[in-house]
C-alpha positions as a printed Julia matrix, in Angstrom:
282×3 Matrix{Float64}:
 114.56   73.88  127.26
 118.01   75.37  128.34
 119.92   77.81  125.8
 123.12   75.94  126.27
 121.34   72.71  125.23
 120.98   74.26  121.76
 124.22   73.74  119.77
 123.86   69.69  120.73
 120.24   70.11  119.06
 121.55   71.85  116.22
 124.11   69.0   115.76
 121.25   66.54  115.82
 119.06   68.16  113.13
 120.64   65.55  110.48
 120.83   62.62  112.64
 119.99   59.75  110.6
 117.16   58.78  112.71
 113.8    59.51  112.03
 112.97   59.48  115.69
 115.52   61.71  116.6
 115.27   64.37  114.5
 111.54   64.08  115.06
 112.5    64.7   118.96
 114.72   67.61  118.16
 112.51   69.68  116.37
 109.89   69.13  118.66
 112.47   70.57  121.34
 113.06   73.23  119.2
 109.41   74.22  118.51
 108.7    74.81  122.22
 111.33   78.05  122.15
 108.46   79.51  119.65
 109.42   82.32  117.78
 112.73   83.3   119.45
 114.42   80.64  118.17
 116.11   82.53  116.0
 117.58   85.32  118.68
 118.45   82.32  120.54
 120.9    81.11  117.93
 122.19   84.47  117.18
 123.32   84.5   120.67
 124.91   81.75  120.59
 126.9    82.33  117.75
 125.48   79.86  115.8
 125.11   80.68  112.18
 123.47   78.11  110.06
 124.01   77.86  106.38
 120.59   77.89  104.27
 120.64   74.01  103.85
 121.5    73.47  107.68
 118.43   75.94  108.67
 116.13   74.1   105.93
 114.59   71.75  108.65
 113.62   74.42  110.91
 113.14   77.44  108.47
 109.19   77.16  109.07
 109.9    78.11  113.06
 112.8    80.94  112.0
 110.43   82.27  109.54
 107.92   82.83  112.74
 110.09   84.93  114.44
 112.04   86.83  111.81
 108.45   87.97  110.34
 107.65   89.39  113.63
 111.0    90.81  113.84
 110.25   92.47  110.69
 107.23   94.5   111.83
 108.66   95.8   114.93
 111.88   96.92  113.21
 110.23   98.19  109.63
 109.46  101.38  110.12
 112.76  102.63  111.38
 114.39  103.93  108.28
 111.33  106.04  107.72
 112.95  109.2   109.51
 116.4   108.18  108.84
 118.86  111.43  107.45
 120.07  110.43  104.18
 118.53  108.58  101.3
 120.89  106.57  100.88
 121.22  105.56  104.45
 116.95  104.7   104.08
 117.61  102.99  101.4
 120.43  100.57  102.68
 118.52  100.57  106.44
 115.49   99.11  104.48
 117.15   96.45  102.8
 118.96   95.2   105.83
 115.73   94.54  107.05
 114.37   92.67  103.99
 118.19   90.65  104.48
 117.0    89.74  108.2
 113.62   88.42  107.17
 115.23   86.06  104.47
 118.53   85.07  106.27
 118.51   86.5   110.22
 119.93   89.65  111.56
 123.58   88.42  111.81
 123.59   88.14  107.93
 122.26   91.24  107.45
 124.89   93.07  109.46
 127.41   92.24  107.24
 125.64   94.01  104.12
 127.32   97.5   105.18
 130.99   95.28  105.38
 130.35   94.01  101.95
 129.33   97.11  100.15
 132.24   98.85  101.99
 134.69   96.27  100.8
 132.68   96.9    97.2
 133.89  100.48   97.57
 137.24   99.87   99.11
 138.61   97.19   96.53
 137.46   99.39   93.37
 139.19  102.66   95.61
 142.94  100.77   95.57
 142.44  100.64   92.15
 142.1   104.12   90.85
 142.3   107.83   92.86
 139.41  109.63   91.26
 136.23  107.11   91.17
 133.39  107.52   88.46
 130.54  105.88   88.1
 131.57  104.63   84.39
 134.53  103.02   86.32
 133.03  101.73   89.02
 130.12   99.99   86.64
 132.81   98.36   85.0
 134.43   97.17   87.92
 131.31   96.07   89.71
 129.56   94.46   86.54
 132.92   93.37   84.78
 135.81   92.95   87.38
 133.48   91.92   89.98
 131.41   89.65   87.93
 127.88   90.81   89.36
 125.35   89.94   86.55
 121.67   89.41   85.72
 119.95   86.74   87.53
 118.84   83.74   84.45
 115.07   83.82   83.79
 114.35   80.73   85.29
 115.58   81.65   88.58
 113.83   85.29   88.36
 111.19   84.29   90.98
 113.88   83.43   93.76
 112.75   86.16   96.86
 116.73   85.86   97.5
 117.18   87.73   94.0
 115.76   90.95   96.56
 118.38   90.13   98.96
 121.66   92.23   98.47
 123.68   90.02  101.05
 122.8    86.92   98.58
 123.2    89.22   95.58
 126.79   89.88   96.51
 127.49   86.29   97.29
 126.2    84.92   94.42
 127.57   87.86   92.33
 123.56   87.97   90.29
 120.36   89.14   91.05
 117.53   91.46   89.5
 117.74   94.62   87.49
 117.01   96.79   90.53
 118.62   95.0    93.43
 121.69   95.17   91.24
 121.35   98.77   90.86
 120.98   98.93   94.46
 124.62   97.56   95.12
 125.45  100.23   92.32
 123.97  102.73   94.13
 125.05  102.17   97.93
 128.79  101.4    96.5
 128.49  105.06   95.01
 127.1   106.33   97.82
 130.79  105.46   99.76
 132.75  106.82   97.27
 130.65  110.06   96.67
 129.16  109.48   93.38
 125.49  110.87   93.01
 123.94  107.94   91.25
 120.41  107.65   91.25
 117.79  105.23   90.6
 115.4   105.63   87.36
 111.81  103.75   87.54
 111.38  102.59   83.85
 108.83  100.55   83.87
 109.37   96.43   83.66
 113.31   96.86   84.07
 114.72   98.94   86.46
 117.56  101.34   85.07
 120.44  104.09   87.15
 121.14  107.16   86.35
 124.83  107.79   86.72
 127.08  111.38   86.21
 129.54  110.79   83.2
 131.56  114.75   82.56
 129.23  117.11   82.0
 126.11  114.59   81.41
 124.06  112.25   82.91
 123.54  108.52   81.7
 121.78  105.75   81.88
 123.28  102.59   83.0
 121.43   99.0    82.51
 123.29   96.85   85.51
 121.25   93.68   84.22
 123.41   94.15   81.4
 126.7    94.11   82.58
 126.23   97.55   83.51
 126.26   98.78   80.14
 125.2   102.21   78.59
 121.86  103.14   76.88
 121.54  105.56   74.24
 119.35  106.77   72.17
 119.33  104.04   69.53
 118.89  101.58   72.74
 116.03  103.6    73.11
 114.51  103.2    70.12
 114.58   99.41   70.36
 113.39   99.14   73.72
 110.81  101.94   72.89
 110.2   104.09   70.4
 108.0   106.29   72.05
 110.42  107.25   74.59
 113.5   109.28   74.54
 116.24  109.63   76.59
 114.46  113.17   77.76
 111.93  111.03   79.13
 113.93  108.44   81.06
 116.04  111.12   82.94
 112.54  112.35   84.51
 111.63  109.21   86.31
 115.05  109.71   88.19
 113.95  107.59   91.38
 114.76  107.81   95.45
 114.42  105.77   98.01
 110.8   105.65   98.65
 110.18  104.51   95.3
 113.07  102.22   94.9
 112.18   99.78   98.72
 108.15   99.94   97.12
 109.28   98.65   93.72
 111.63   95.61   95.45
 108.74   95.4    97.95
 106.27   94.55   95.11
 108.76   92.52   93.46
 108.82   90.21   96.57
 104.58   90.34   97.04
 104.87   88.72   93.42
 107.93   86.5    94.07
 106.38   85.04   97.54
 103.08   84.17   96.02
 104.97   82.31   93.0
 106.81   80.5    94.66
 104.1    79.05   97.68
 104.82   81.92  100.58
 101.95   84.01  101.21
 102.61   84.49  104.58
 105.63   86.43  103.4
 103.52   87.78  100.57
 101.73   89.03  102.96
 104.25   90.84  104.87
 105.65   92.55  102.15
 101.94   93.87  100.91
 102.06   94.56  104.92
 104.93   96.78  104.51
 103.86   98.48  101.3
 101.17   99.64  103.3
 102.81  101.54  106.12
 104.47  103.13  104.0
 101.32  104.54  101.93
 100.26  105.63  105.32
 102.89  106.52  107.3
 105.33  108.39  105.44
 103.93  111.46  104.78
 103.75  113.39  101.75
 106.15  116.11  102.41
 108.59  113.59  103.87
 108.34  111.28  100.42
 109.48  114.42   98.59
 112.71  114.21  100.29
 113.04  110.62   99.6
């Protein structure tokens, strides 16, 4: 089948007969697994609904996509730039590689829009303006499972999504304005560690991006203190492993496991392949 016979297929994928759309999918399934390259080339960016009939043949391709193209934020310079390389990638598997080259556009217009609004950024202000101004909340428990909750594109769209892809948009946003916020691996609900004067804080973006003290503390725990919290202060490595596992769990929930899979697939390469001393720059 020709390329340039592919936006007339595309219009067909809702045709109201049976026998037609039958024919058009099996005209897409013979272009295999590059389906999906062959669109992007086009120009032709379906919506999720639009792709739904032939997300089963994009899925083939993006997954293979995924392993050739994993492993290069490894030796990236930057942890932030690892960080924000990695979940690109997780953004193409999900939704294609033209979505997921407009995450860096939307986390620079992030940082941009709360720059016109004050000269000297913090991270106090900026939580407020992401989690307040912005509206980015905490995804509701009974859509927790969604994979797409892992997907900052989506998160930023939808303005919600899970404790630690929500500190990820925190973080990255930062990042562009020079604010050393970092990630903090508390176990069962991901938490940031932001500068505030002379301090550092903890900052729970599930929660509207609100402030934990001590008395938080004792609610949440009582065997930890804030002491505690500020030494599992969290880079990149540890962060992309946590959403990785995340999405092993989220995939298998929800009737993927060839995604599942992947995802265990990447949490693997990185056990092996990122070496020791390397991690401890991460």
């Amino acid at each position: 089948m020709r390329r340039s016979q592919l936006p007339y297929l595309v219009r067909l994928l809702d045709d109201e007969s049976p026998a037609v759309r039958k024919e058009v999918l099996g005209a897409m399934e013979e272009i295999g697994p590059s389906l999906d390259r062959e669109l992007e080339l086009l120009g032709i960016r379906l919506s999720r609904d639009e792709a739904a009939p032939i997300q089963h043949m994009l899925d083939k391709g993006r997954r293979k996509e995924f392993r050739t193209a994993w492993r290069g934020w490894f030796d990236l310079k930057g942890d932030k730039r690892r960080l924000e390389t990695a979940l690109q990638t997780i953004v193409a598997l999900q939704d294609g590689r033209t979505v997921a080259q407009d995450l860096p556009e939307l986390l620079d217009g992030l940082a941009e829009r709360y720059r016109r609004q004050t000269p000297l950024p913090d991270a106090l202000g900026l939580s407020q303006f992401l989690f307040r101004k912005e509206g980015l909340r905490g995804v509701e428990q009974s859509d927790y499972l969604n994979p797409l909750n892992s997907n900052l594109v989506y998160v930023i769209h939808e303005k919600k999504g899970l404790p630690i892809s929500l500190a990820c948009v925190f973080l990255l946003v930062g990042n562009r304005l020079g604010l050393s916020i970092e990630g903090c691996n508390f176990p069962g609900h991901f938490l940031v560690i932001a500068p505030l004067e002379n301090k550092r804080v903890l900052v729970d973006c599930y929660n509207n991006g609100r402030m934990i003290d001590e008395s938080d503390l004792a609610i949440i725990d009582a065997r930890v203190s804030m002491k505690d919290l500020l030494q599992l202060e969290c880079r990149s490595h540890d962060i992309i492993a946590r959403v990785l596992r995340n999405l092993v769990n989220a995939y298998n929930q929800t009737g993927n496991p060839a995604n599942a899979r992947l995802m265990t697939e990447a949490l693997s390469t990185m056990a092996t392949e990122v070496s020791p001393n390397t991690r401890q720059n991460f």
